[in-house]
C-alpha positions in Angstrom: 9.9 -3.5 -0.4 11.9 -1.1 -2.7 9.6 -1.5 -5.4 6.4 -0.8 -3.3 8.5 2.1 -1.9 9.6 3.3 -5.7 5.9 3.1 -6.9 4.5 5.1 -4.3 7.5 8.0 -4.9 6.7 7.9 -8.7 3.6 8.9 -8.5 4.7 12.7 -6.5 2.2 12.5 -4.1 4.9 11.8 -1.2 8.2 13.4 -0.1 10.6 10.3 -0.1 11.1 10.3 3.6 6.7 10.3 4.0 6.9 6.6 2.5 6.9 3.8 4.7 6.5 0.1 3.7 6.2 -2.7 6.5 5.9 -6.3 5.3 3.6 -8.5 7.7 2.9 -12.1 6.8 0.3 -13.8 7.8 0.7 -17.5 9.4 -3.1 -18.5 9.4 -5.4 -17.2 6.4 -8.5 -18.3 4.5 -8.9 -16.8 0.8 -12.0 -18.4 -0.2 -11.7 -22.0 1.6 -8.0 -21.9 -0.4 -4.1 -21.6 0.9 -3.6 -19.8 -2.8 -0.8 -17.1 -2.0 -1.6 -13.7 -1.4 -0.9 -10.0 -1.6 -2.6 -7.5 0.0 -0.9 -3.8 0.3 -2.6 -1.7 3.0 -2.1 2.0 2.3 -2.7 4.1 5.1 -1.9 8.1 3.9 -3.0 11.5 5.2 -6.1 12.8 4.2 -6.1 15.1 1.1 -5.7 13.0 -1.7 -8.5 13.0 -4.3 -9.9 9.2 -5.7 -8.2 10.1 -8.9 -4.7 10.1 -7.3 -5.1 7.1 -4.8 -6.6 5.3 -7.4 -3.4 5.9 -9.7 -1.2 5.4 -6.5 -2.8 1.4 -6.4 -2.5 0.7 -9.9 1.2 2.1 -9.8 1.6 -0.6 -6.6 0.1 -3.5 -8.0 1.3 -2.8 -11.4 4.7 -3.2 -9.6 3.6 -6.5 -7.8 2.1 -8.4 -11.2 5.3 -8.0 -12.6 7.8 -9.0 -9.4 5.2 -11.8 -8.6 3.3 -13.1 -11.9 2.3 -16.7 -10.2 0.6 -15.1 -6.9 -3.2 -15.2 -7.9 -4.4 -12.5 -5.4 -2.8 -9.1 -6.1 -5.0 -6.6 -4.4 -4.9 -2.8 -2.3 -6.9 -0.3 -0.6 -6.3 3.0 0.8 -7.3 4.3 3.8 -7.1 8.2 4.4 -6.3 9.1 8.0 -7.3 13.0 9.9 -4.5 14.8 9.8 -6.7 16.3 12.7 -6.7 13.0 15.1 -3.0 12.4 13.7 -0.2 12.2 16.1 4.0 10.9 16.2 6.5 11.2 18.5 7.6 14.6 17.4 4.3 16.0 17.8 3.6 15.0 21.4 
């Protein structure tokens, strides 16, 4: 989880306490009728971003996961942007 976190603060499209990694495994799967291991990073960031920096913000992540975990065959991410406009915490309520 550091390095995921790490990654996503190199890049300087965060303030440090903005990042938030959350690990969820997943007891029943199916990647393509196999039980091969997986990764899958789901980044969900405020709107604003262009394609050029979330793209760099994913290779930075799995770049990261390669090396920690070389024998895992699937290695993949997406991001999703969320409105800032529909956006809403504790703090804000």
């Amino acid at each position: 989880m550091q390095q995921v976190y790490e990654a996503a603060k190199s890049t300087g499209l965060f303030l440090p306490e903005e990042i938030k990694v959350r690990i969820n495994s997943f007891e029943y799967y199916n990647t393509g009728n196999t039980s091969d291991n997986f990764i899958h990073v789901f980044g969900n960031i405020m709107e604003g971003r262009n394609s050029a920096q979330k793209a760099n913000l994913s290779k930075q992540i799995i770049t990261e996961l390669k090396e920690m975990f070389p024998e895992v065959p699937i290695i993949s991410m997406n991001i999703r942007d969320f409105e800032k406009a529909a956006y809403c915490n504790k703090e804000m309520a």
